[in-house]
N, C-alpha and C positions, 0 to 999 in steps of 0.2 A: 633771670632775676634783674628788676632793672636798678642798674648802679647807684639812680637819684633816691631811689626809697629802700634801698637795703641798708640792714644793719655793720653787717661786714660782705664783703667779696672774698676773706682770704678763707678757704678752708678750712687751714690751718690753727687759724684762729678761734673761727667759729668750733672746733672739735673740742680745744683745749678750753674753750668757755662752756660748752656743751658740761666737759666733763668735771672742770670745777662747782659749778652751779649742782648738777646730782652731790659730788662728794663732799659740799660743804652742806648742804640740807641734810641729808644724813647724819654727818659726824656733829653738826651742831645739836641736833637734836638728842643723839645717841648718848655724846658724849659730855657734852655742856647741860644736857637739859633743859635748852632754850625752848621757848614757847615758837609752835610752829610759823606763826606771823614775821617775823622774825628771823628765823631760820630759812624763811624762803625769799622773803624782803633782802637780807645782805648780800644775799649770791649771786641774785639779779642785779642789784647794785653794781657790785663790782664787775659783773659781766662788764658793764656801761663802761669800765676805763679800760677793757682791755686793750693792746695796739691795734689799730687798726679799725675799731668799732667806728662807727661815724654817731657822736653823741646826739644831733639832731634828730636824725632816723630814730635810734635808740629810744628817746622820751617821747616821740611821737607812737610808737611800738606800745611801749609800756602802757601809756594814756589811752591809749583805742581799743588796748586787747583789755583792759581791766575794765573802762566804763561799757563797753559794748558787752562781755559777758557778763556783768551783773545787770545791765539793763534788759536781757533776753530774762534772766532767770532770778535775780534779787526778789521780788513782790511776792514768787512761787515757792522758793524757800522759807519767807516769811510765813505763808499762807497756812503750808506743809506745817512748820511747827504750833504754829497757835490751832490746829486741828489735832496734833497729839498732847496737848495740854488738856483740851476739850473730852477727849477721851479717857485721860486720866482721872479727871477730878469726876467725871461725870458717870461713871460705874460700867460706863462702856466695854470695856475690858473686861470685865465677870461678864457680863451677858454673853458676851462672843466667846469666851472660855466653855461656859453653861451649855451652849449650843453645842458647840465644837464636840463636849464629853456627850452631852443626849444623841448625837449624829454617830459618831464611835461605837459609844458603848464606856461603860465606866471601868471593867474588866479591859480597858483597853488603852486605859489614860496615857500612858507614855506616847502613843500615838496620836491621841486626842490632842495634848501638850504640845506637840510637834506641829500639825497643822494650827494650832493656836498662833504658835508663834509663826508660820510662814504666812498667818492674814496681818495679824498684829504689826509684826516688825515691818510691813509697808507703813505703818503709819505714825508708831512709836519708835524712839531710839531705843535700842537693845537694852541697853543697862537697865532704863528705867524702867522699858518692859517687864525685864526680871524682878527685880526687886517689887513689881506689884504682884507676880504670879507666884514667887517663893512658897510665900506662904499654903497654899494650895499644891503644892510640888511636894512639899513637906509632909502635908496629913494627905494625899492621894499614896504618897510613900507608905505610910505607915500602914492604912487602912489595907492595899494591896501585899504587904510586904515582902515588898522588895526593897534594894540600897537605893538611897539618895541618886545614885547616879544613873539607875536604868531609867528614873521618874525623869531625870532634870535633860540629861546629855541630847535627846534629841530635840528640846525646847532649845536648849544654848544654842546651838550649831540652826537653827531655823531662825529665829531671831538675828541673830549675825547675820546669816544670806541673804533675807530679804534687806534688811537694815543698809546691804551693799551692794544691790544689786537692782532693786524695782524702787525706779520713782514711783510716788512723789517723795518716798525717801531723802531729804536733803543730799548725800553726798552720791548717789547715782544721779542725781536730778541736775546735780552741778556738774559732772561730767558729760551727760549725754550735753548740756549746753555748751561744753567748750567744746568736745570734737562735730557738734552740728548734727547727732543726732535727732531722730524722728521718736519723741518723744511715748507717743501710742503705740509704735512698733517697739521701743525698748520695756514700756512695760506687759505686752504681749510678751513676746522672748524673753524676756528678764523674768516673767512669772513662771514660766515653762523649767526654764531651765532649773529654776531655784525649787518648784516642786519635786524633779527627781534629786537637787542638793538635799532637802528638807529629809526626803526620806530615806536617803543615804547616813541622814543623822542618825535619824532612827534607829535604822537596823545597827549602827555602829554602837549605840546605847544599849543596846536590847541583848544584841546577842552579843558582842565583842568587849566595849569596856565593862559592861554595866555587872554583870557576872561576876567579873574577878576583882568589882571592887568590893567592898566590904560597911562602908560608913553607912550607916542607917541614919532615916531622918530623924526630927530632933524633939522629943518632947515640947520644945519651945512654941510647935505651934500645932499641935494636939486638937483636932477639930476646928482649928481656923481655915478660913480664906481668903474673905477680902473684907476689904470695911465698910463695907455701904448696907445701909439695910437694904430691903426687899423695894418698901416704897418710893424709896429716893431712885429703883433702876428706871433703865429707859425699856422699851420693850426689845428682842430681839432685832426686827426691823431698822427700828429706829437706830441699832447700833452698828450696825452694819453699812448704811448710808453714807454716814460721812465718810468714810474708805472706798466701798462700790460706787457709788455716784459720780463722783469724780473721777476715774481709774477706767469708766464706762464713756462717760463725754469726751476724753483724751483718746480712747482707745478708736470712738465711731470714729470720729474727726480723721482719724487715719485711714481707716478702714472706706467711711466716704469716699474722701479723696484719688483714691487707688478705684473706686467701683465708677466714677459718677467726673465726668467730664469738667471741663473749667467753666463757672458760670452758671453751672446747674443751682438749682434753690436748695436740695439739699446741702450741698457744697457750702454753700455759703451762708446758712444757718450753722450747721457744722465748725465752718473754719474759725467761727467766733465763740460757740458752747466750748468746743474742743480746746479752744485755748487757754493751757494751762489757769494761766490770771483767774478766768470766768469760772472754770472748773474747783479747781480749789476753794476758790468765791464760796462757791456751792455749797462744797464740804464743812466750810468753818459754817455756814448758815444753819447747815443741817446735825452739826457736834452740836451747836448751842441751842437746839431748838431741846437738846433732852436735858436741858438743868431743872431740875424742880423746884427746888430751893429757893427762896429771897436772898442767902447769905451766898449760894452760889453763883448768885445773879449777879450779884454785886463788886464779887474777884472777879467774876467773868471782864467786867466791863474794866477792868484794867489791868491785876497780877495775872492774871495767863496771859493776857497781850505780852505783858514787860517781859515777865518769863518764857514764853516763845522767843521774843527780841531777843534776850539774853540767850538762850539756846543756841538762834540761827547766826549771832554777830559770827564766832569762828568764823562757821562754816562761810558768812560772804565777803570776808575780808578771804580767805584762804583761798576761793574759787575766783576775786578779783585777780590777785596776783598770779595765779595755775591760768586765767585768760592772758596778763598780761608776759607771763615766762611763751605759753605758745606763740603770740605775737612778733616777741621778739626772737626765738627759734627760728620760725617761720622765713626771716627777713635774713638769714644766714645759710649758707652752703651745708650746713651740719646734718641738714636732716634729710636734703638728697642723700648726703657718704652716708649713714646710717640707714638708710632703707635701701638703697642697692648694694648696700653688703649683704641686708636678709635675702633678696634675691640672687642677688648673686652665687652666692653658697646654697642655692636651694631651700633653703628653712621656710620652713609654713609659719607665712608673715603675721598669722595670729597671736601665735608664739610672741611675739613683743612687747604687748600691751600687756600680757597675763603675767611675762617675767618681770614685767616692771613695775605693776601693781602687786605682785610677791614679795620683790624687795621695798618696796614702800612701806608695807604694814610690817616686813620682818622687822625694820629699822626703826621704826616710830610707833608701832600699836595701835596704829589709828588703821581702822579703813575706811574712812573718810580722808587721809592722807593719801592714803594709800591707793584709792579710785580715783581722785583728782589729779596724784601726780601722773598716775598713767595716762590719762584722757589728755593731762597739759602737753606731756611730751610724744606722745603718738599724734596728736589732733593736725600737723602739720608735714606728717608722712605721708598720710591717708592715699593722697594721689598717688605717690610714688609705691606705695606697699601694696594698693589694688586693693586695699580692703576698704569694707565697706565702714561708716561712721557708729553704726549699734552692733556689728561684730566686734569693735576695737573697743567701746566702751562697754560692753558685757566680758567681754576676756579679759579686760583690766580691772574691774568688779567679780570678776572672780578669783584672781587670782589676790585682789586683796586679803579677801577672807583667811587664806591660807595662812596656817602658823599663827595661832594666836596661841600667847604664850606671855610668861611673868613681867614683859613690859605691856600690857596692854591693860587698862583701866575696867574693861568691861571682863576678862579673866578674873580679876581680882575681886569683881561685886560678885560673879557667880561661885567662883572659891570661897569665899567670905559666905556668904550666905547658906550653903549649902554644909558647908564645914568640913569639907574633903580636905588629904594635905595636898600640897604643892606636887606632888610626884603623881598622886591618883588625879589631879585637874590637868594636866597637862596632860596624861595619857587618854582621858575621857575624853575631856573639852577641849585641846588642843589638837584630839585626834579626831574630834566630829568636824571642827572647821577646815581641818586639811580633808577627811575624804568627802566633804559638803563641797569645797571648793574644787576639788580636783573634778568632780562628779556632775556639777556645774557647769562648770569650762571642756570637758565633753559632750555635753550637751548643745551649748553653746559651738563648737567646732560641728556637730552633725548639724547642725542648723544653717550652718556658715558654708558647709559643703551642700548642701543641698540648694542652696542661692534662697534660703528664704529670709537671711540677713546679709 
């Protein structure tokens, strides 16, 4: 490390900043109930007067690791939400449901539901996903009769995994940026693995929770589903583009690369479709091409922008600071003694990113918190742990998932909505995102062992 651009040289230092920085993000949140901005803004702060810090280094750290990962990934995140605004208002979401159940089978809905939710939640944030599908969850309950929960548990637990795990997903999208993954390859891997999470949901609904709970769906919505007429939809096609299209340019551009020399034309058509920016371009081109309406044309052209903005603000102030905490990691001794301890002691250095993305979401309820902090504080081991950059960002996206439970906001829309009590959502839906996540991050590690991440 060179002396003139590091943050600290003392170990010791660096360990005890290390470990203040986790314990104060945590207990503020946990226990103050500070808003995450905030809770991860003071800790770093104060890292900055620890003895021995060199304050120069320091705000040069902090400045380069923030504006450099929002300048790789800010416009993409942006892009990302105003294409599930686009989906929402625009009935997108019923048609891919519709599909999903004629593909299945309607005698098969809880599995229909499930693969719903593992195309969907790439594109929407979980919560809202639910609450547009509820309703259809409710009268597929009734009509099928069965409880509330064998319809809903394997949509919960799919929703959450793609939601944490496959960009362009906002908060996998912010991680694969900060540790430097290869964005095509993480949503490759990231789809793979999230498909046997999804259907680990499943069977956990179907044949495990869903049996022994009892709460039947709710008169309240008795032959509804969604709100769109027929003629306001877009066609099947058309609903599925703005998801596939983009997810397909990111992924060639990978795949190019790896088949096709430097300099080659496909290459280099490629390395600019492929790029995120152009890609997502795409996607918002191709949501907005299915509004029908005059009156939807007309929010188009500015409240879904604003409300995307409003959506992605968290998420790029939270992923500037998660660039600028690795930066300044990075510039200290702390993260060599922390990665040849995992070696040291033999531990399968995957294992780090996954336990640290577990305790993220256990503490704050987010996994969006919860994939970022992982990605922030692994992204500067990487050398030293031999792991690769979309091994360490899918184990720490999956280990987010795990344990969602009565501090987490999207528990509480699907408890709420569903009308389970607190004891039966927590065994259900707390228990599909733990073996979603566990099932995942097995996946993820057979993948990792085989050198294909």
């Amino acid at each position: 490390m060179d002396p003139s651009t590091a943050v600290s040289m003392s170990p010791a230092v660096s360990l005890v900043g290390f470990a203040v920085v986790i314990f104060l993000l945590l207990f503020l949140i946990a226990k103050w109930k500070w808003h995450v901005f905030f809770a991860l803004l003071v800790p770093i702060l104060l890292f900055g007067v620890l003895p021995g810090v060199q304050q120069n280094n320091f705000i040069d750290a902090f400045e380069s690791g923030f504006g450099n990962t929002l300048g790789s990934i800010g416009v993409v995140i942006v892009l990302g939400s105003i294409i599930a605004e686009a989906l929402k208002h625009t009935g997108a979401i019923q048609v891919i449901t519709r599909s999903m159940v004629n593909l299945i089978g309607s005698n098969r809905m809880p599995l229909a539901l499930t693969l719903t939710g593992f195309v969907i939640g790439v594109a929407i944030f979980s919560d809202v996903a639910y609450v547009i599908l509820n309703p259809l969850v409710h009268s597929a309950a009734k009509s099928m009769g069965v409880s509330i929960a064998v319809m809903s548990t394997g949509l919960v637990g799919a929703l959450q995994l793609t939601h944490a795990i496959v960009p362009p997903t906002p908060g996998p999208l912010a991680a694969a940026a900060l540790v430097g993954a290869d964005i095509g390859k993480t949503i490759i891997f990231g789809s793979i693995a999230c498909l046997f999470g999804s259907l680990s949901c499943w069977a956990w609904g179907v044949y495990v929770a869903g049996p022994r709970i009892k709460t039947q769906a709710s008169d309240e919505f008795d032959g509804s589903d969604f709100d769109h007429s027929e003629e306001e939809l877009p066609s099947t096609l058309s609903s599925y583009m703005p998801i596939v299209i983009p997810i397909v340019l990111i992924g060639t551009q990978s795949v190019v690369s790896l088949v096709f020399e430097e300099g080659h034309i496909l290459r280099t058509i490629f390395s600019y479709l492929g790029w995120p920016v152009i890609a997502l371009s795409v996607g918002v081109w191709l949501a907005y091409r299915n509004i029908k309406s005059l009156d939807a044309r007309e929010k188009a052209k500015d409240q879904w922008v604003e409300a995307a903005l409003r959506t992605s603000a968290m998420i790029l102030v939270v992923t500037g600071l998660g660039g600028s905490l690795s930066a300044i990691l990075r510039g200290t001794p702390a993260v060599d003694f922390i990665a040849m301890m995992f070696t040291d002691y033999g531990l399968p250095t995957i294992l780090l990113p996954f336990v640290i993305g577990i305790i993220g979401n256990l503490i704050t309820g987010s996994t969006t918190v919860g994939v970022i902090t992982a990605a922030s504080l692994v992204a500067p081991m990487l050398g030293t742990l031999g792991l690769s950059p979309e091994a360490a960002m899918l184990a720490g996206a999956s280990g987010s998932v795990i344990i969602k439970y009565v501090n987490s906001s999207y528990f509480w829309v699907c408890t709420s909505l569903t009308k389970l009590s607190v004891a039966d959502a927590v065994f259900s839906y707390g228990g599909a995102t733990l073996v979603g996540g566990i099932t995942s991050f097995a996946a993820v590690c057979v993948m990792w062992v085989l050198g294909f991440i």
